[in-house]
LOSE-56660 format. One record per residue: residue number from 1; residue in one letter; x, y, z of N, C-alpha, C, O in turn. Coordinates in pm, 1 decimal. Last residue first. Layout:
REM residues N
SITE,NUM,a,X,Y,Z,X,Y,Z,X,Y,Z,X,Y,Z
...
REM end
This chain:
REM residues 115
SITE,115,x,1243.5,599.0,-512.8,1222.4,524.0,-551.7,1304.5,438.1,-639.8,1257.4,334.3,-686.2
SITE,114,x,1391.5,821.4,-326.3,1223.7,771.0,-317.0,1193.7,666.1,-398.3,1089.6,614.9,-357.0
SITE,113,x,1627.8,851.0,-344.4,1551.8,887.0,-455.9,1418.0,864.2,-428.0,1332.4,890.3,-512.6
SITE,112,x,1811.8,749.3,-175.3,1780.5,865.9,-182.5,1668.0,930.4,-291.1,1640.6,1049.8,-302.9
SITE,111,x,1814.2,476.1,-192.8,1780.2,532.3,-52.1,1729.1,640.8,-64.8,1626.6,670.8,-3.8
SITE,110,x,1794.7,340.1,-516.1,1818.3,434.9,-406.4,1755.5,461.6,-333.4,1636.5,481.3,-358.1
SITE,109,x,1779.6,219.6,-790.6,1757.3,144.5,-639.0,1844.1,246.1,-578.1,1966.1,234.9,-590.7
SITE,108,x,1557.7,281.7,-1043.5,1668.9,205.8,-1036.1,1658.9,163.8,-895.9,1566.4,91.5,-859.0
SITE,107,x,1264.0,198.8,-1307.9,1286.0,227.7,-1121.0,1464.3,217.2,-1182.7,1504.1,175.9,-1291.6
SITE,106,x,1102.5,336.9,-1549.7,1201.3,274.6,-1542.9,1248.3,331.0,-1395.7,1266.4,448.3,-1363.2
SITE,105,x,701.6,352.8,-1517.0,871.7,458.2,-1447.2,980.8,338.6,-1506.0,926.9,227.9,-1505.2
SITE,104,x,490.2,219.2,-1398.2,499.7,309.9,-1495.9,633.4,407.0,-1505.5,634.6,529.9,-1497.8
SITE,103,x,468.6,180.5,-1083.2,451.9,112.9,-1181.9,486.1,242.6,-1232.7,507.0,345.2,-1168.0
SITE,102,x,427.0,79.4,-718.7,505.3,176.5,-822.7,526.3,87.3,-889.6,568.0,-25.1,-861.6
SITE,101,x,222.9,21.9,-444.0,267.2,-29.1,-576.1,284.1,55.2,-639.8,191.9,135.7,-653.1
SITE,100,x,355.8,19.4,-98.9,342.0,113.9,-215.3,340.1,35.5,-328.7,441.2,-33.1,-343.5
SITE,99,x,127.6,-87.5,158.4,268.5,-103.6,90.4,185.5,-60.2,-92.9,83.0,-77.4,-158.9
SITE,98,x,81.4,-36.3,537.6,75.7,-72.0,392.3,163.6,-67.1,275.6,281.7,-40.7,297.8
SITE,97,x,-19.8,-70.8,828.5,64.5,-146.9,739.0,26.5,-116.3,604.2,-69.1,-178.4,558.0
SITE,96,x,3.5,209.2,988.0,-107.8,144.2,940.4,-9.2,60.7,835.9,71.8,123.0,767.2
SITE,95,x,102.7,467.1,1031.2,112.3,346.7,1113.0,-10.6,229.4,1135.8,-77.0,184.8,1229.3
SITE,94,x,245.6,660.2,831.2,134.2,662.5,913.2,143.6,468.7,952.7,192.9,378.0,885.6
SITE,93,x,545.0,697.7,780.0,473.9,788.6,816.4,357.6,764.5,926.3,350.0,806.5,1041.7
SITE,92,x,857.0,509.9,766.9,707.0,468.8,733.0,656.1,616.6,867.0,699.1,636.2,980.7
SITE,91,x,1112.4,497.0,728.4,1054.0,607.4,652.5,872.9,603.6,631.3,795.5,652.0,548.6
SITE,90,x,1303.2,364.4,888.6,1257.3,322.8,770.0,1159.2,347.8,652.6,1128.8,286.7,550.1
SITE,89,x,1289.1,540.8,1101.5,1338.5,551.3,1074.5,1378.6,465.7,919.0,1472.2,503.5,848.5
SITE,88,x,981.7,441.5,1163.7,1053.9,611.4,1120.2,1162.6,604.3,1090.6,1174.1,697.2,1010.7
SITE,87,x,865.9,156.5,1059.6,935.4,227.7,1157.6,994.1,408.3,1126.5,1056.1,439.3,1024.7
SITE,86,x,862.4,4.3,761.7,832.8,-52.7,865.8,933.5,72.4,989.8,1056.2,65.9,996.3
SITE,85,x,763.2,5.4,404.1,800.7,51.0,582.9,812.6,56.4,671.2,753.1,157.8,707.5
SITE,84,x,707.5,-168.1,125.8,658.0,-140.6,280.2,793.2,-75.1,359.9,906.7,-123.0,359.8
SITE,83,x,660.3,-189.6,-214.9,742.5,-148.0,-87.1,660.2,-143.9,71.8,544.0,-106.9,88.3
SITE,82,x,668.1,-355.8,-554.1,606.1,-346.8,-407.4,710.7,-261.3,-278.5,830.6,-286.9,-268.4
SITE,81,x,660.1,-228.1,-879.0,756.2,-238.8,-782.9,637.3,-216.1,-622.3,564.5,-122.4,-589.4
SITE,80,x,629.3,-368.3,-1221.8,570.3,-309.6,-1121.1,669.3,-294.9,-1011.0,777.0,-348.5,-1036.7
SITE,79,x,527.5,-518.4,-1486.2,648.9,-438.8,-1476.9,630.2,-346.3,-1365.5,612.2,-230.3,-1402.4
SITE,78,x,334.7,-666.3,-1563.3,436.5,-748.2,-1524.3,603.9,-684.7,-1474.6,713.7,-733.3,-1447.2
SITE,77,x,110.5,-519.1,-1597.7,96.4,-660.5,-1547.8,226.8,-721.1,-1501.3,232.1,-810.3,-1416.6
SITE,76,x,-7.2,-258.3,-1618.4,151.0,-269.4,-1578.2,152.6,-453.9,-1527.7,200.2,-490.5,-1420.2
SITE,75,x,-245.9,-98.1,-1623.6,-119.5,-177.2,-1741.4,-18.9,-191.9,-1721.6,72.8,-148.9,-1791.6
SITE,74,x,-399.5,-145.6,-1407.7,-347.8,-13.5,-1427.7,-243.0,-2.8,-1536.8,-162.6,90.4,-1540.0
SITE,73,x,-469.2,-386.3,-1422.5,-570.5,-302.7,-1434.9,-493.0,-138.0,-1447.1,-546.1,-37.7,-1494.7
SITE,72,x,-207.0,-505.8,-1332.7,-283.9,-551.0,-1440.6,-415.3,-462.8,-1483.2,-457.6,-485.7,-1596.5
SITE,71,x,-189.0,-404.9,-1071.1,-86.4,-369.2,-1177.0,-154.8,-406.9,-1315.6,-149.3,-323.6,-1406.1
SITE,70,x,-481.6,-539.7,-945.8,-452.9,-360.0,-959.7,-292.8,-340.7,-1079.9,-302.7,-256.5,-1169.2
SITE,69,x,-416.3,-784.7,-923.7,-520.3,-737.2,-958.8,-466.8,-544.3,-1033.8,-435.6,-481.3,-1134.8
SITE,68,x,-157.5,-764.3,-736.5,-162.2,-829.7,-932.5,-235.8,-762.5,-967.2,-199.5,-668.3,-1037.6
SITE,67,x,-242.9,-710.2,-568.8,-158.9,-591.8,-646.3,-134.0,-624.6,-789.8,-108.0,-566.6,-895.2
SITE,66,x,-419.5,-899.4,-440.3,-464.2,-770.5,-513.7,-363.7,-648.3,-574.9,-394.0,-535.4,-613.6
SITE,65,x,-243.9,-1084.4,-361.6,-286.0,-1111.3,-450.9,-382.5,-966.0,-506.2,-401.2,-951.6,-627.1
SITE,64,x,-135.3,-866.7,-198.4,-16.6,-916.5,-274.3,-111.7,-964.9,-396.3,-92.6,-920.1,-509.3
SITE,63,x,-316.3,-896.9,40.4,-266.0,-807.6,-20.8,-212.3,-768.1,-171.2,-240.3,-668.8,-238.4
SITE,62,x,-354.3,-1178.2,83.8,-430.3,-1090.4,-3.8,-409.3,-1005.8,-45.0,-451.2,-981.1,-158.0
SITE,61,x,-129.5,-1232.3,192.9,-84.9,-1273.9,83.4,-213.2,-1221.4,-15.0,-206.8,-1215.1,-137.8
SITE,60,x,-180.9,-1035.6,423.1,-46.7,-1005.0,337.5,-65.6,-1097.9,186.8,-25.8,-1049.7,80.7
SITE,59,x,-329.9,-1183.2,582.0,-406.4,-1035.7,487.0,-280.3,-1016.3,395.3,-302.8,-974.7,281.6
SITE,58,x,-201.4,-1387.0,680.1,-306.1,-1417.6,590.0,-346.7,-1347.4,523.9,-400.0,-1379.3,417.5
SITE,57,x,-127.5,-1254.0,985.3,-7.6,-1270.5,838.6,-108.9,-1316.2,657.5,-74.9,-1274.2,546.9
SITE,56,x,-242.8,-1271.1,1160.9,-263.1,-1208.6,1059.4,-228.0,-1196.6,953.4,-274.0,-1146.3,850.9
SITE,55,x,-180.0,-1483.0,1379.9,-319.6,-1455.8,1378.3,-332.1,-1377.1,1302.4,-450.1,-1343.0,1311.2
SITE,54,x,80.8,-1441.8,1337.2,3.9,-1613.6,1284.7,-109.6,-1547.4,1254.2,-152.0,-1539.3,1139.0
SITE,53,x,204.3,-1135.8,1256.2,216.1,-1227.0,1332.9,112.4,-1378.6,1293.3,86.4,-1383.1,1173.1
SITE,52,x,298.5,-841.4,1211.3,223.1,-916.2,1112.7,316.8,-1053.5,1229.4,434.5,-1060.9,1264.6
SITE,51,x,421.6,-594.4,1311.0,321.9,-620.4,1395.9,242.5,-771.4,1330.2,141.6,-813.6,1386.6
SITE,50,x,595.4,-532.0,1142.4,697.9,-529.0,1295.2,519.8,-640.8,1370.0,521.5,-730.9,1453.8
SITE,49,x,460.0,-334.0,915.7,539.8,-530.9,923.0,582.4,-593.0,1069.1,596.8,-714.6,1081.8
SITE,48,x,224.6,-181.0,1151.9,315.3,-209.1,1064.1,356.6,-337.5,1060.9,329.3,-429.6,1137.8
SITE,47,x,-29.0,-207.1,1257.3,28.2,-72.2,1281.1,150.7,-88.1,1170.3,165.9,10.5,1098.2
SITE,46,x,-341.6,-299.2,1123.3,-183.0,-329.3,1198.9,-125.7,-238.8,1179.6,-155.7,-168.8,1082.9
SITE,45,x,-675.6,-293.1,1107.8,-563.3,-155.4,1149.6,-470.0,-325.5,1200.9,-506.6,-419.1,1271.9
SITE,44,x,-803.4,-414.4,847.5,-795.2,-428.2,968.6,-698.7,-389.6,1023.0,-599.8,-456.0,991.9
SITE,43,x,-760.8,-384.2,570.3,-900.0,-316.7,647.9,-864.5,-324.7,804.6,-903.5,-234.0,878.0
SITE,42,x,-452.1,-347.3,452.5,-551.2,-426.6,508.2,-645.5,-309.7,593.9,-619.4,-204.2,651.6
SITE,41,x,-384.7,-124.1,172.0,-362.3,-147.8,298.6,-455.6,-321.0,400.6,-536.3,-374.6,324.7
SITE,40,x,-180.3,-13.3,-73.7,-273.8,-118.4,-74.0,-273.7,-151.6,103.1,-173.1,-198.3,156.5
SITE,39,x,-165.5,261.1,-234.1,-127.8,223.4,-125.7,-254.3,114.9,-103.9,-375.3,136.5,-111.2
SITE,38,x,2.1,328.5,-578.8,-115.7,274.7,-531.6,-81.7,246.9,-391.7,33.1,203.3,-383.4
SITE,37,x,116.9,511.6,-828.3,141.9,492.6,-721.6,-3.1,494.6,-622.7,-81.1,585.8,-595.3
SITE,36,x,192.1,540.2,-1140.9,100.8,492.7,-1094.2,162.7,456.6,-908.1,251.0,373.2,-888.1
SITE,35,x,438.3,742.4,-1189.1,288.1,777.2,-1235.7,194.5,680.9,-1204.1,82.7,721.0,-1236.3
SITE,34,x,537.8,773.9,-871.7,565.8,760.4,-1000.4,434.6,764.8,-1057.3,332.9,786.7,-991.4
SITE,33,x,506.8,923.3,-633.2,650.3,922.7,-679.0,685.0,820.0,-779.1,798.2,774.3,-794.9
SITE,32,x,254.9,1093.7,-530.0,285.0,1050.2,-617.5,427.9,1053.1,-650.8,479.9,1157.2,-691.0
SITE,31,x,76.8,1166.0,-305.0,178.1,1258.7,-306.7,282.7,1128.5,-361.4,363.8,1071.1,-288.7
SITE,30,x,-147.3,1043.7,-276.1,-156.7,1160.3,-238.3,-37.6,1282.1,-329.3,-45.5,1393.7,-380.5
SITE,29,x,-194.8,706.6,-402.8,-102.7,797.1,-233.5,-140.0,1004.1,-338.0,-145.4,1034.4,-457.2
SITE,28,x,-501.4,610.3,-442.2,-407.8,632.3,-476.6,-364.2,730.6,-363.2,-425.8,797.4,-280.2
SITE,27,x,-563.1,260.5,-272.8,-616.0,410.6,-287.5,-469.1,450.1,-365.4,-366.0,382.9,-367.4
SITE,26,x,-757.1,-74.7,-194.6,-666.0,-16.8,-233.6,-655.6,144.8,-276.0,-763.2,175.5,-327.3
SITE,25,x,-805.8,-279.5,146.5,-836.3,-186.6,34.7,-736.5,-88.4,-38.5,-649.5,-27.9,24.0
SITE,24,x,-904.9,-597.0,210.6,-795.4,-528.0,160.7,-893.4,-399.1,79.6,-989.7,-402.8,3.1
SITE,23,x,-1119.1,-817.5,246.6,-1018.0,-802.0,332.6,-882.2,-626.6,355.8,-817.7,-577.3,448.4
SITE,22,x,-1324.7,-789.0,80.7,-1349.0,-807.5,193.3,-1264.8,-750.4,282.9,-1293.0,-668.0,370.0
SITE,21,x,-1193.1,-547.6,-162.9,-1275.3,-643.6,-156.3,-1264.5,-668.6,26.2,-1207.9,-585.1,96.7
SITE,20,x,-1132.6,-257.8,-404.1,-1149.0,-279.6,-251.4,-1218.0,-446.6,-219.3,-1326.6,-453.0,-276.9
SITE,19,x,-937.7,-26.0,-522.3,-970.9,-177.0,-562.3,-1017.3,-139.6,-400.5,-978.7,-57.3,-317.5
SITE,18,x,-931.9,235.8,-576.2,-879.8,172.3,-688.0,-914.8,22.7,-690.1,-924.3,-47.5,-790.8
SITE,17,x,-1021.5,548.3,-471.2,-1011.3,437.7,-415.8,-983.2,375.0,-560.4,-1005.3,445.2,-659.1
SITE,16,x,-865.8,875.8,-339.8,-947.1,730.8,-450.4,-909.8,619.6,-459.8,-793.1,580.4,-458.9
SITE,15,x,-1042.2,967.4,-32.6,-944.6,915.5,-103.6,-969.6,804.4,-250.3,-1043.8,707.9,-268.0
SITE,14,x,-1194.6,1182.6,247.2,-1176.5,1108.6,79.7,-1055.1,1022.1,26.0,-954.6,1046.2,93.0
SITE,13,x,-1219.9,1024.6,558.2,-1143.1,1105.3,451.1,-1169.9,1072.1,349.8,-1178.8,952.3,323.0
SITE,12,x,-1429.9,830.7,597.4,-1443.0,972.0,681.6,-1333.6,1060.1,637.2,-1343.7,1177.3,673.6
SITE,11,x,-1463.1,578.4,511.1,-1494.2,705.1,407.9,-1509.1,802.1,517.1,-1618.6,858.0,522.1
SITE,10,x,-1306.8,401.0,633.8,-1434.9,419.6,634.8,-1496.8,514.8,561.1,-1619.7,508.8,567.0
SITE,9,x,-1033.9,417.4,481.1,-1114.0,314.3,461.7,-1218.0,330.0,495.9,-1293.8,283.2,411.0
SITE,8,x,-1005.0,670.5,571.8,-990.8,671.9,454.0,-1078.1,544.7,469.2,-1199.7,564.2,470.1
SITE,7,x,-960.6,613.4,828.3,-1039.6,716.4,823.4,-1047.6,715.9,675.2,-1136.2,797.5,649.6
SITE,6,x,-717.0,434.7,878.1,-831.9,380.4,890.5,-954.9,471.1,851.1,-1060.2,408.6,838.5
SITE,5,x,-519.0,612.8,772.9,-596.5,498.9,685.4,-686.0,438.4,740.4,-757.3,372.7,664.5
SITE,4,x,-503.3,792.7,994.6,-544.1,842.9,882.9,-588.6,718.0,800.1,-703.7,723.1,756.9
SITE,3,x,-615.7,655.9,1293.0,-515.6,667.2,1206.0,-600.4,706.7,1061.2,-712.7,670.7,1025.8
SITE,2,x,-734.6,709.5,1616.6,-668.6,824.3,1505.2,-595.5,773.5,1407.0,-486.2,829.8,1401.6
SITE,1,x,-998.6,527.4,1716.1,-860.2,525.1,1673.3,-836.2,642.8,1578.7,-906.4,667.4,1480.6
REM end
């Protein structure tokens, strides 16, 4: 398979890594749109939200429970922001489900702002 996060999760790209346990691993994005910006993905390639169904939906709430983990380790226990993508035209790049934790920033809410 050609997807860039799966090549990160096996260590065949670098990337830093920030949390990793059975199910879920976590890295920092590349190309930072606040000062803590974490991509928390499942180990197991879904291409996106469009694809989270019975037989997987279960990695999502690990997900979620490791962003606590990680906002709380990165000091942001209670002041954080989750995102996912779902499709190009919803601005998702690589096609691997994952979702952005942005911390450290007063956020507001624009389309246009990235964040």
């Amino acid at each position: 398979m050609d997807c860039l996060f799966c090549k990160i999760i096996a260590g065949e790209i670098p990337g830093t890594k920030v949390y990793e346990d059975e199910d879920v691993y976590a890295f920092r994005d590349i190309n930072p749109i606040a000062p803590v910006h974490v991509l928390i993905v499942p180990k197991k390639h879904i291409s996106g939200a469009s694809e989270i169904n019975s037989d997987n939906s279960a990695v999502v709430a690990k997900i979620f429970e490791a962003a606590a983990k990680i906002a709380r380790a990165e000091g942001y226990p209670d002041s954080f922001r989750i995102v996912t993508n779902c499709g190009e035209d919803a601005g998702q790049t690589v096609h691997h489900l994952h979702f952005h934790l942005l911390a450290g920033v007063k956020m507001g809410w624009s389309a246009n702002t990235g964040i």
